[in-house]
C-alpha positions in Angstrom: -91.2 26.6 -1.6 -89.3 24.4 0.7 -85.7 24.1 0.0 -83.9 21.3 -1.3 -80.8 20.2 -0.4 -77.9 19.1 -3.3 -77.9 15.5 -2.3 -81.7 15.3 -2.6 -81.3 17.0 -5.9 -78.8 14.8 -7.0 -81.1 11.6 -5.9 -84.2 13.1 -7.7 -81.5 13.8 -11.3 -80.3 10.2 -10.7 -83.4 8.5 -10.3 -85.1 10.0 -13.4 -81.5 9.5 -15.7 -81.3 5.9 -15.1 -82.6 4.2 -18.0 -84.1 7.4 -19.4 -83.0 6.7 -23.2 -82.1 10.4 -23.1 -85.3 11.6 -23.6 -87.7 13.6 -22.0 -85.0 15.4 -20.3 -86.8 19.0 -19.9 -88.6 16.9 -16.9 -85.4 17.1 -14.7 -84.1 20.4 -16.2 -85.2 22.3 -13.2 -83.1 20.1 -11.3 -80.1 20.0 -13.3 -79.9 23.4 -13.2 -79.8 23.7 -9.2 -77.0 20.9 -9.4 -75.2 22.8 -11.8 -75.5 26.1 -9.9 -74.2 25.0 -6.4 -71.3 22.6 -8.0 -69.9 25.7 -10.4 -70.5 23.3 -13.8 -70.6 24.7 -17.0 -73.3 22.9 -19.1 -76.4 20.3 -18.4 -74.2 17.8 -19.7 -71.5 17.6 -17.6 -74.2 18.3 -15.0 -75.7 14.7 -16.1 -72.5 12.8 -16.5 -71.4 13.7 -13.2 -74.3 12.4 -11.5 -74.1 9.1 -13.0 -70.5 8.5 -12.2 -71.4 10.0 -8.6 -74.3 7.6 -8.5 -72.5 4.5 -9.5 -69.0 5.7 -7.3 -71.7 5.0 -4.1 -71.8 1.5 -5.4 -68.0 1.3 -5.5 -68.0 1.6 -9.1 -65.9 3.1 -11.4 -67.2 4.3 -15.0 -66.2 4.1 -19.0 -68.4 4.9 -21.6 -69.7 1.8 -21.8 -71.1 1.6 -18.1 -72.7 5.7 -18.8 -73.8 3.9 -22.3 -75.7 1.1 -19.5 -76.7 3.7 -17.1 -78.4 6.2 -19.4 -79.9 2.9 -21.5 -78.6 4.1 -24.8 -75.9 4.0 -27.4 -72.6 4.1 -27.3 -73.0 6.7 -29.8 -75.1 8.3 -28.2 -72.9 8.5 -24.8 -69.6 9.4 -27.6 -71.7 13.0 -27.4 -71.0 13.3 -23.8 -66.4 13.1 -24.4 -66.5 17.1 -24.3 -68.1 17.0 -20.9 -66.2 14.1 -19.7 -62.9 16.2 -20.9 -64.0 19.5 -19.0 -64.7 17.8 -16.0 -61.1 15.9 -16.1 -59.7 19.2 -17.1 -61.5 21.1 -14.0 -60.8 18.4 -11.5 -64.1 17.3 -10.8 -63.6 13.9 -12.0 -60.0 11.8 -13.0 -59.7 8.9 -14.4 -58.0 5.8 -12.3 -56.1 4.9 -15.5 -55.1 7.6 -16.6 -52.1 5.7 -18.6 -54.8 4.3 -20.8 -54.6 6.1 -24.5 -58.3 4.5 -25.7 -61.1 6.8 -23.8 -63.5 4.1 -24.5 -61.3 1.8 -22.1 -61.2 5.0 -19.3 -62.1 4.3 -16.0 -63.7 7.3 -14.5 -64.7 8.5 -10.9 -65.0 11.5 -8.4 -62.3 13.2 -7.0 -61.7 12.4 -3.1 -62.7 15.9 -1.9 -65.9 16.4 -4.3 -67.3 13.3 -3.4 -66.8 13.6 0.2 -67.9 17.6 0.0 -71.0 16.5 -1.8 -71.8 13.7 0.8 -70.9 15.1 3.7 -73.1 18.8 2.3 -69.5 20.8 2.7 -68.5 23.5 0.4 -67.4 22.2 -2.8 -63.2 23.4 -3.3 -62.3 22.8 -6.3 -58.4 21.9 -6.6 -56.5 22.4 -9.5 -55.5 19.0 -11.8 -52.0 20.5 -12.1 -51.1 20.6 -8.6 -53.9 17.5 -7.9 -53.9 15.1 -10.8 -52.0 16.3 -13.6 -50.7 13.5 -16.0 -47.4 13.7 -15.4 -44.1 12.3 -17.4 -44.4 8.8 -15.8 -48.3 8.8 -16.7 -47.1 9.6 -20.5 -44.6 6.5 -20.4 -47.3 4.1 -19.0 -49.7 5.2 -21.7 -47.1 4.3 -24.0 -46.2 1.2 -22.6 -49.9 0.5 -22.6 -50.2 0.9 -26.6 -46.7 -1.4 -27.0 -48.8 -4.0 -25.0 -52.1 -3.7 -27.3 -49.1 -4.0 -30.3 -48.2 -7.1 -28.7 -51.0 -8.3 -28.3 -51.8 -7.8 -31.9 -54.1 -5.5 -31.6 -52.7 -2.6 -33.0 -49.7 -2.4 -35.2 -46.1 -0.6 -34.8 -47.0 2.3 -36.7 -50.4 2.9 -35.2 -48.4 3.4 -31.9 -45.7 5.9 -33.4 -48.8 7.8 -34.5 -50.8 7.4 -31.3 -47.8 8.4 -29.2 -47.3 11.9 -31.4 -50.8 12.6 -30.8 -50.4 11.9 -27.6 -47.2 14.4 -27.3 -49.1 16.8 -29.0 -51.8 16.6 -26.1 -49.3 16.9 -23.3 -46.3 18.9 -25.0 -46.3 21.1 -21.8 -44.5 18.0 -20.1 -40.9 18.7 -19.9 -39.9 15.3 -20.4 -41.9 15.2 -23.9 -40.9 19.0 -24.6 -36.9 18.0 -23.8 -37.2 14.8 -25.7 -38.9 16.5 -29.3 -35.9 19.1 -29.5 -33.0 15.9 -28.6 -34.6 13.2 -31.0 -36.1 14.0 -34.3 -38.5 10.7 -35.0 -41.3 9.2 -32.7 -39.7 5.7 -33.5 -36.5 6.7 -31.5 -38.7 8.7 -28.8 -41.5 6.4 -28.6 -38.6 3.4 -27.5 -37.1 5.9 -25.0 -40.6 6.3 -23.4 -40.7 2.3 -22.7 -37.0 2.4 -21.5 -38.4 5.0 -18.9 -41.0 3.1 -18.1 -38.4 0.0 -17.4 -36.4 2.4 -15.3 -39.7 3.7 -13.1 -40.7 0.2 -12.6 -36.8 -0.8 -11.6 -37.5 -3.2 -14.0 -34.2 -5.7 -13.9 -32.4 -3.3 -12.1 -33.5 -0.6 -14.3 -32.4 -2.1 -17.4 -34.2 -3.2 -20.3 -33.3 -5.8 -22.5 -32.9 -5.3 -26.1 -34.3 -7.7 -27.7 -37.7 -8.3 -25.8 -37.7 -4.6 -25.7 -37.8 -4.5 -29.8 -39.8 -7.3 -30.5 -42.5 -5.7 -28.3 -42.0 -2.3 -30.4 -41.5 -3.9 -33.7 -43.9 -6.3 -35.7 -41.5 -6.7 -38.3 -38.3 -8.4 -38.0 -36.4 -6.1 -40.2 -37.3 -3.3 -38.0 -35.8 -5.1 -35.5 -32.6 -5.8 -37.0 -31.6 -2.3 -38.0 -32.3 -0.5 -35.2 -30.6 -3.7 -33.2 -27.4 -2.8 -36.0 -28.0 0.8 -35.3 -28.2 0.4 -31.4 -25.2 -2.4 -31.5 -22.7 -0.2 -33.5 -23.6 2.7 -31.3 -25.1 4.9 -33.7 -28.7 4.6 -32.7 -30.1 8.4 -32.0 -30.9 7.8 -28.3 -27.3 6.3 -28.1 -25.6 10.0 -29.6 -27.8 12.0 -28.1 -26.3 10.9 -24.6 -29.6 9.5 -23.1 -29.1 5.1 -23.4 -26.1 3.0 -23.0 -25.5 -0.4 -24.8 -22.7 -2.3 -22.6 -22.3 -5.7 -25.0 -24.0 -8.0 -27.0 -24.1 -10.6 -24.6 -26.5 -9.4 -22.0 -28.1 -7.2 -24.6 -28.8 -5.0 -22.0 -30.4 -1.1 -22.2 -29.6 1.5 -19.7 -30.7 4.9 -19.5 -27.5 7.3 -19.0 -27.4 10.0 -16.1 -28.4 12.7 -18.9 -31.6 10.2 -19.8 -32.0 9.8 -16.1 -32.2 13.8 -15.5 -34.2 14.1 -18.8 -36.8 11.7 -16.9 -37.1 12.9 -13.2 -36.0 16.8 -13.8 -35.1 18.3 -10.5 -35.7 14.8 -8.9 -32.9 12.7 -10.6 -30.4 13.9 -7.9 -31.8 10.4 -6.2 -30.6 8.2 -8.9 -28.0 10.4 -10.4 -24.5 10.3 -7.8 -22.7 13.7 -7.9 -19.3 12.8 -8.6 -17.6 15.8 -9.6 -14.8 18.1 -7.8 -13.6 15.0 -5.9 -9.8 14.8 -4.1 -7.9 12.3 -5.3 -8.5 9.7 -2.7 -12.3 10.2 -2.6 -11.7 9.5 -6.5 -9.9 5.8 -6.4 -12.7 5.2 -3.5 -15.8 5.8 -5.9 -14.0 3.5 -8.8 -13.5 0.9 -6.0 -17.0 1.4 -5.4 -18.6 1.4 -8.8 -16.3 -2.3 -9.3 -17.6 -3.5 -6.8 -21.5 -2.7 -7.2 -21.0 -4.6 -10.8 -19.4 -7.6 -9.2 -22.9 -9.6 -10.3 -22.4 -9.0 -13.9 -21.0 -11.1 -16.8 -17.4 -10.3 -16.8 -17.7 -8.7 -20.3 -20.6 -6.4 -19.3 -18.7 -6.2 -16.4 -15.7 -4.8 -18.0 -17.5 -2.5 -20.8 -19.2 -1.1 -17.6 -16.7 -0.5 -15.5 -14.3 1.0 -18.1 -17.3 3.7 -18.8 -17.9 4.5 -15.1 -13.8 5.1 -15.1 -14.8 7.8 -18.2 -17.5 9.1 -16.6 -15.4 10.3 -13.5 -12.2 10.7 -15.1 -14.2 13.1 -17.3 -16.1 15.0 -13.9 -13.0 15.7 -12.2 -10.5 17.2 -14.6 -9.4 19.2 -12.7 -7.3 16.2 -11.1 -3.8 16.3 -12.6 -3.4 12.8 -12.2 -6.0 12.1 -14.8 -4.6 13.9 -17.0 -1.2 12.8 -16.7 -2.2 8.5 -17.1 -4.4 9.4 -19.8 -1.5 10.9 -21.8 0.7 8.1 -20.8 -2.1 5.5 -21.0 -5.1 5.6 -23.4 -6.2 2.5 -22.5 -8.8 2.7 -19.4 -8.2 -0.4 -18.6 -5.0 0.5 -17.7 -5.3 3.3 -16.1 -8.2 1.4 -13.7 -5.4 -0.8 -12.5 -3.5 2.0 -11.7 -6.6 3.7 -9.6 -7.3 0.4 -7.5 -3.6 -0.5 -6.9 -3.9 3.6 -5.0 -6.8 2.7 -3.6 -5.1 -0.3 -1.7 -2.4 1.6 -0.9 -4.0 4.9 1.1 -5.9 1.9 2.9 -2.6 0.2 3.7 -3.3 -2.8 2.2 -1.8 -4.2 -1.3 -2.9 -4.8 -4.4 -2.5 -8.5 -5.0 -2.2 -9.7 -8.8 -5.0 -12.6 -8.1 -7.2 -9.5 -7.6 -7.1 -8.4 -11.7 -9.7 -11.4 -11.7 -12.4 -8.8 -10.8 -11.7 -7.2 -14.1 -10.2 -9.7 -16.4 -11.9 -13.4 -17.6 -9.8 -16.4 -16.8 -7.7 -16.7 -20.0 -7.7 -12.5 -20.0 -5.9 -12.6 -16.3 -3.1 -15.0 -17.2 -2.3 -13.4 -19.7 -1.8 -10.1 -18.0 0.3 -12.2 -14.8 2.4 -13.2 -17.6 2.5 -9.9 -19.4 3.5 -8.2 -15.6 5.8 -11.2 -15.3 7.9 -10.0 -18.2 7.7 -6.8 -17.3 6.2 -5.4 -20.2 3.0 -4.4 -19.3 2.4 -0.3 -19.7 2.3 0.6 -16.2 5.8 -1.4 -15.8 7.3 0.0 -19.0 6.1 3.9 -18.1 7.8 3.0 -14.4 4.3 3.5 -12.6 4.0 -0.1 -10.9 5.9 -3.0 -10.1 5.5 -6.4 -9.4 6.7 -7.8 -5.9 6.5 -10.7 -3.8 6.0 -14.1 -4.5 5.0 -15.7 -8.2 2.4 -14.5 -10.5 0.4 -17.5 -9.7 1.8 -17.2 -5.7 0.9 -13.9 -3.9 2.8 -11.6 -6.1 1.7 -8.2 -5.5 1.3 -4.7 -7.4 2.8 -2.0 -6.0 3.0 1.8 -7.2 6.8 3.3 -7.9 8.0 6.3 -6.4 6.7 7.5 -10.0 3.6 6.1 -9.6 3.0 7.9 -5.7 4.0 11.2 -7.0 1.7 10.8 -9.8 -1.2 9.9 -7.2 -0.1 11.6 -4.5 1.7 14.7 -5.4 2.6 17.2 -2.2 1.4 14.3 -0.2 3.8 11.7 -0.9 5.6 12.7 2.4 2.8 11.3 4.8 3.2 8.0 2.8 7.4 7.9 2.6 9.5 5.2 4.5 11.1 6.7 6.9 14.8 5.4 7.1 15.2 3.3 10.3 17.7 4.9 13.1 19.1 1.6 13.0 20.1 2.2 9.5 20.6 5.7 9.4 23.3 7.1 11.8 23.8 11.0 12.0 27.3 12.8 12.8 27.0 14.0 16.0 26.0 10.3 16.8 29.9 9.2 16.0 32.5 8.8 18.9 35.5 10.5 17.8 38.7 7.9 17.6 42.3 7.7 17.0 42.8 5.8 14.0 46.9 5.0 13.5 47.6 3.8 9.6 50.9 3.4 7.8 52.1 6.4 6.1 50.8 5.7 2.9 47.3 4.8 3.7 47.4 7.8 5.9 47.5 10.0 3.3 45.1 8.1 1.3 42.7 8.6 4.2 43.5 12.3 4.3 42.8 12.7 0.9 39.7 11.4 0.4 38.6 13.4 4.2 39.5 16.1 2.4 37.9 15.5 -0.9 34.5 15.0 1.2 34.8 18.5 3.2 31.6 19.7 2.1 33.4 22.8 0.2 35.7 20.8 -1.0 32.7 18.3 -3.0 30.9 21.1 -3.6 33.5 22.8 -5.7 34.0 19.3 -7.1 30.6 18.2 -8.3 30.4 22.0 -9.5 33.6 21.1 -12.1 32.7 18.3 -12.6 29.5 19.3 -14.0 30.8 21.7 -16.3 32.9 19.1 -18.0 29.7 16.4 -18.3 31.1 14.3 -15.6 29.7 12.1 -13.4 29.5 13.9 -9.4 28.9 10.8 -8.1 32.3 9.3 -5.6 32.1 5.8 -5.1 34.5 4.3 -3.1 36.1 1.1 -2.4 37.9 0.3 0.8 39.2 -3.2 0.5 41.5 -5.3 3.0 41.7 -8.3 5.9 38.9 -7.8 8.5 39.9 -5.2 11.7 41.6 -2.8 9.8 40.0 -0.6 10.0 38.1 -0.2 7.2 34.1 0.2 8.6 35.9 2.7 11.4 37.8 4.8 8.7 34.4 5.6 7.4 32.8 6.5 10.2 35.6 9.0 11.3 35.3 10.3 7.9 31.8 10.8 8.1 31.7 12.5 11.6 35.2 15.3 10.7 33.3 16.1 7.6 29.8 16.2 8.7 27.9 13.6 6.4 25.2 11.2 7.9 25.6 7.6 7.2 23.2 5.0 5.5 23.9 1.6 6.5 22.7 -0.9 4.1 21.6 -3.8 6.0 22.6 -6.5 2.9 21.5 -9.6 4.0 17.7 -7.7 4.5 18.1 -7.6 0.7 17.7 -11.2 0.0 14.5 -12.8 -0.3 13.3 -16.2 -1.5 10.4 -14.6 -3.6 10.5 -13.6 -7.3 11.6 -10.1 -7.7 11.2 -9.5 -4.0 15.6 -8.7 -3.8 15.2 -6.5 -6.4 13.2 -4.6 -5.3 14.5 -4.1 -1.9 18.0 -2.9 -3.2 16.3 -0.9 -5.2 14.3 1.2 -2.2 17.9 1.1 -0.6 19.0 3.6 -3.5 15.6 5.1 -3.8 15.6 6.1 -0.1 19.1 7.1 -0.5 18.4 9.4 -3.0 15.5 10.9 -1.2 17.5 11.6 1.9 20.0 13.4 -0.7 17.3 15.6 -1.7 16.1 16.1 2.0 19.9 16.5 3.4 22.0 20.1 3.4 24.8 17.8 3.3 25.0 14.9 1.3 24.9 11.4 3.3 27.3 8.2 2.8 25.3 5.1 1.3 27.5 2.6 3.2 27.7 -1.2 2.1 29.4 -2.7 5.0 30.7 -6.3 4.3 29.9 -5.9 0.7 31.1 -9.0 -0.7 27.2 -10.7 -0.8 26.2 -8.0 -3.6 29.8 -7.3 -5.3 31.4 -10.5 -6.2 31.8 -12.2 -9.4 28.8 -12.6 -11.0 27.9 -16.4 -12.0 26.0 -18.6 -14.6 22.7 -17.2 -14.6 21.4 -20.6 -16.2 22.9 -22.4 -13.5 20.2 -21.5 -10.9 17.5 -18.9 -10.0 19.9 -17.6 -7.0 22.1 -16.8 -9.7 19.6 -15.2 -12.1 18.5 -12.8 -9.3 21.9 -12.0 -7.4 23.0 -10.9 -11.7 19.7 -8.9 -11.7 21.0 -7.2 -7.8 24.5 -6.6 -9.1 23.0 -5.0 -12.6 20.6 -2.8 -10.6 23.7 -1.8 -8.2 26.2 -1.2 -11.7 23.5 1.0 -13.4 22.9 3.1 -9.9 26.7 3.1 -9.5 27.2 4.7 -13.1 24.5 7.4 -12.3 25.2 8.0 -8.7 24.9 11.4 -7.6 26.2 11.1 -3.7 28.8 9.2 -1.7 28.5 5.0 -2.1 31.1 3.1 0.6 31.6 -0.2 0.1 34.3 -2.5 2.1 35.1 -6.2 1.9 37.4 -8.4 3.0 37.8 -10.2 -0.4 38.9 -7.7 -3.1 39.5 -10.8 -5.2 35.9 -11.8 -5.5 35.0 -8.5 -6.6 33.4 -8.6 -9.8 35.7 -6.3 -12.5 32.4 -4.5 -13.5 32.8 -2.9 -10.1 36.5 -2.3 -10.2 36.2 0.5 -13.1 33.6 2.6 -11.2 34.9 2.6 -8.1 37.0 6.3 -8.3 39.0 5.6 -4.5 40.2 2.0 -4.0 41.7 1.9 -0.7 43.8 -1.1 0.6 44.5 -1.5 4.2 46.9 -4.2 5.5 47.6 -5.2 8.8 49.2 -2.3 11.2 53.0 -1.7 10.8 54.8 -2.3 13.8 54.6 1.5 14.2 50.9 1.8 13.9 51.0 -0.9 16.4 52.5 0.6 18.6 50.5 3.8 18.4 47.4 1.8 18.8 48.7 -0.1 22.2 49.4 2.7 23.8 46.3 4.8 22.5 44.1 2.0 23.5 46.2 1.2 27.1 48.4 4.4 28.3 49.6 2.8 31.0 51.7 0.8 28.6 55.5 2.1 28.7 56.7 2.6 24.8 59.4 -0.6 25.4 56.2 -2.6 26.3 54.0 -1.6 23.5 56.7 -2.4 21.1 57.5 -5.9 22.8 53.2 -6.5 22.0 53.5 -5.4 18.7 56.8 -7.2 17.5 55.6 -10.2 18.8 51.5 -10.2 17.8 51.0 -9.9 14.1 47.5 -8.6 15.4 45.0 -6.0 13.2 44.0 -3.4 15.0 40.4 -4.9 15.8 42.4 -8.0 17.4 44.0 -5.3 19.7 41.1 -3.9 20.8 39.3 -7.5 21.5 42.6 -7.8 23.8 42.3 -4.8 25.7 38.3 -5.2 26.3 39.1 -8.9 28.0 42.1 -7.0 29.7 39.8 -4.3 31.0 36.8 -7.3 32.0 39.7 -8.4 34.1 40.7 -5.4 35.8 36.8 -4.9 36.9 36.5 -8.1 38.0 40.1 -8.9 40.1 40.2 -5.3 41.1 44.4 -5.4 39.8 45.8 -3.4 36.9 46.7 -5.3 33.9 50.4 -6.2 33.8 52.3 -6.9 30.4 52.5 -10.9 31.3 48.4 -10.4 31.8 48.3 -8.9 28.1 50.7 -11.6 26.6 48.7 -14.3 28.3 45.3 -12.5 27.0 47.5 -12.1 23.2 48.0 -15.7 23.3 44.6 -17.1 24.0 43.3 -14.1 20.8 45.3 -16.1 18.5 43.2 -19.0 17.8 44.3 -22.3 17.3 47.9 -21.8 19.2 46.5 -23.6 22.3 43.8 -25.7 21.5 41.8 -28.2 24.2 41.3 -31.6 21.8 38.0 -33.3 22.7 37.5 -37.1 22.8 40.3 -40.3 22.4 43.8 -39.6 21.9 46.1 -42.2 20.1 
């Protein structure tokens, strides 16, 4: 007999199945049975059912029941015999079915697998390839199936409950899918799961953004309005059973928006959800304030209250994956409130990237109304971050550039052992070590000489030591503030400097008029980095440095009116800041002036030295001629000094012109070159007059 090949067979079973009623079957049996042999099938049925779909798939067709109910020219009944075949073959992988997602088998669109139709036309060895690792129906083809029944709900065609009970059976089909598995052990009823399979579905088709919106989401669930209601009550009020079991997120009622949460998200994609899921955990502290300027920022096209609900959950989320950041533990002691503890993270955030934190920039969070009130809130300085001592407001107006800055609290919150790299440094100009001080005769009256010598003394370093040490023990302020108040050249700024070189103390100048800004706050907060910088240097320093207000009569007068102006208001506000560091000073403050009188009495009481130096006796004098000139015989020293009432800064302006000379004639000063020089330093004695005379 000759031998027939498995495509003729399959024309000769095709060609006597078409239109065959079903009948006389035993005809073709021969033949079925060589098809069934060489493909591996199990029965004469699935045998028959393959060939038709095979038969119509070469006409670019795919097949339901109602196209096998056409090709056999029968019933639909009748073809309803044939399910069990069409199941085996699915199950085997001979055949799949394009939409899969489709729950109704009568609406299944059937057809060959790639490699079996192509084996059987092309006569190659039929491999059969397991529908697990070929076509399984996977967790997104169980969510499209049950979007597919919410459709025919919507439609009308079926109602709510027939899809709950649909779905289960469904599960109950496919409870080997982890998603379905996961889900049945999380979430009791098939309501609640059978609305987290639609949100998935959402989420796969980045529907929105991967958000679903509530209320079209229930209505296409629901056919009854009081359905919808509660579970909108339950979902609103954050009791809903997706909502507590950890896998949706609500944000507000006025975007009625549904997310699916980084646990629902892995619960979906398994191993895969790393793509959609960010790993924020174990972060440093700058990475941290990066990824919550990050997540503001990817929200910046939301409503401001979604925006803000969001945003405050993201700050949750990381605070909670990164414990192990004392910062975050520390602000959320001090500040239940996220939203002001996100403040603090993006003012940090500006500040590693050296930029500031402008107070216009709260708009991101806040809505109009919101912001102003928190300006005015900052403006007062009562908002938390201000009353815990973690920010401060700088620079111009709240409505005008003002800024928000961290305090020295704040950075070693943030920035713990690193606050070093973000310290400012003291400028040389400002900050004058001991070695850097010329050594200088200084000639004083008798009196103020030993005022001198005892506060030199007092400031030996063993000497303070054992000061501050008693001082302690009795509850007694170490700090030694002193005054040294008299007319200008006396010595005074010198006196200070000698002191500070013979005892070995470095010496902080305070550059006052640097203090004074025209913006709001602005001054107050500069003199208040003069003591904070001061204090640091204490902390850094072996020895104890002098804080040095040179000239201090700008900062230390009488204080004024504060309703008569805003200068007044904020010179008050310096002098209060300077009274309260004063009374819990813990160094060495200098102040001099040339106007004791305009001191303000608040100052007098906590200055413990109060120095007064007078013009030069005619001794001292003396002693400073012919330190200053020694070419100067004693007779002629004392004929300068008798007859120039000069301070000993007047003296040396004398000797520099005196010396200019000598450079420039190439002669040696004499004493009538001195006198002449004397006359012209004392201003107003010989005076040119400029324009008519009468």
């Amino acid at each position: 007999m000759e031998n027939v090949s498995l495509m003729q067979n399959i024309r000769i079973a095709a060609s006597k199945l078409k239109d065959c009623k079903l009948k006389r079957l035993n005809l073709i049996t021969p033949t079925l049975e060589a098809i069934k042999r060489e493909l591996f099938l199990s029965s004469k049925e699935e045998t028959m059912i393959l060939v038709a779909i095979l038969d119509r798939q070469c006409s670019c067709q795919n097949t339901d029941l109602g196209d096998l109910s056409n090709y056999f020219g029968c019933s639909a009944l009748d073809v309803m015999e044939f399910v069990p075949a069409i199941n085996s073959l699915l199950s085997k992988g001979y055949i799949m079915a394009e939409n899969r997602s489709e729950w109704l088998i009568s609406k299944k669109q059937f057809m060959l697998c790639a490699d079996i139709f192509y084996a059987i036309i092309e006569g190659r060895e039929i491999n059969l390839i397991s529908p697990d690792n070929a076509n399984a129906f996977d967790q997104f083809d169980f969510c499209e199936a049950v979007h597919h029944l919410i459709e025919e709900r919507d439609n009308g065609r079926i109602t709510t409950e027939k899809v709950f009970v649909q779905t289960e059976q469904m599960e109950n089909e496919h409870s080997n899918i982890p998603l379905v598995k996961e889900l049945r052990e999380l979430v009791k009823e098939i309501a609640d799961r059978t609305l987290f399979y639609e949100l998935c579905k959402d989420f796969v088709d980045d529907c929105d953004g991967g958000r679903s919106d509530l209320n079209r989401t229930l209505q296409d669930v629901y056919d009854r309005i009081i359905d919808r209601t509660g579970i909108k009550k339950q979902i609103i009020e954050n009791t809903h059973p997706l909502i507590t079991a950890g896998l949706v997120e609500f944000w507000d009622n006025y975007n009625s928006d549904l997310y699916l949460t980084d646990k629902g998200i892995s619960l979906l994609f398994g191993e895969a959800s790393s793509v959609f899921v960010k790993s924020n955990t174990n972060l440093d502290r700058y990475t941290f304030v990066e990824k919550i300027r990050e997540e503001l920022n990817d929200l910046f096209q939301y409503h401001h209250n979604s925006k803000s609900r969001r945003i405050y959950r993201s700050v949750e989320k990381l605070e909670n994956a990164n414990q192990h950041l004392s910062m975050i533990n520390r602000l959320c002691f001090m500040l239940p409130d996220v939203q002001n503890r996100l403040i603090f993270y993006l003012i940090c955030y500006e500040m590693v990237d050296s930029n500031s934190y402008r107070i216009s920039q709260l708009g991101e969070i806040f809505t109009k109304s919101e912001e102003v009130k928190v300006r005015c809130t900052f403006k007062d300085g009562q908002y938390p971050l201000q009353k815990y001592g973690l920010v401060e407001l700088t620079g111009g107006g709240i409505f005008d550039g003002a800024i928000l800055e961290l305090t020295d609290k704040g950075k070693e919150i943030f920035l713990e052992e690193d606050i070093v790299l973000f310290e400012d440094k003291i400028s040389d100009k400002n900050l004058l070590s001991p070695d850097k001080i010329t050594a200088k005769k200084l000639f004083f009256e008798p009196k103020l000489e030993r005022q001198l010598l005892m506060l030199r003394n007092s400031l030996d370093d063993r000497n303070y030591s054992s000061m501050c040490a008693r001082l302690k023990e009795k509850h007694l302020s170490t700090g030694v503030a002193i005054l040294l108040y008299g007319l200008p050249g006396t010595g005074k700024t010198e006196s200070v400097m000698q002191i500070a070189r013979t005892t070995g103390r470095a010496v902080m100048h305070v550059d006052i008029s640097a203090t004074k800004t025209c913006w709001f706050g602005e001054s107050e907060k500069l003199i208040k980095d003069v003591f904070t910088k001061y204090h640091r240097l204490c902390e850094k320093s072996k020895v104890k440095p002098i804080l040095l207000f040179n000239e201090a009569d700008a900062v230390f007068s009488k204080r004024k009116d504060s309703n008569s102006s805003s200068v007044a208001q904020t010179e008050n506000a310096i002098q209060n800041i300077i009274l309260e560091e004063m009374e819990n000073l813990d160094g060495i403050l200098v102040a001099t002036t040339n106007l004791a009188d305009n001191l303000d009495k608040a100052f007098e009481r906590r200055f413990l030295f109060k120095i007064h130096f007078d013009k030069p006796t005619i001794e001292a004098k003396v002693n400073i001629w012919r330190d200053k000139l020694p070419i100067l015989a004693e007779t002629e020293a004392s004929r300068l000094a008798s007859r120039f009432d000069f301070s000993g800064g007047e003296i040396d302006n004398v000797v520099r012109k005196a010396m200019m000379e000598e450079i420039i004639g190439n002669t040696v000063p004499t004493v009538e070159t001195l006198i002449t020089i004397c006359n012209e330093e004392r201003m107003g004695k010989s005076v040119t007059k400029i324009g008519f005379s009468h």
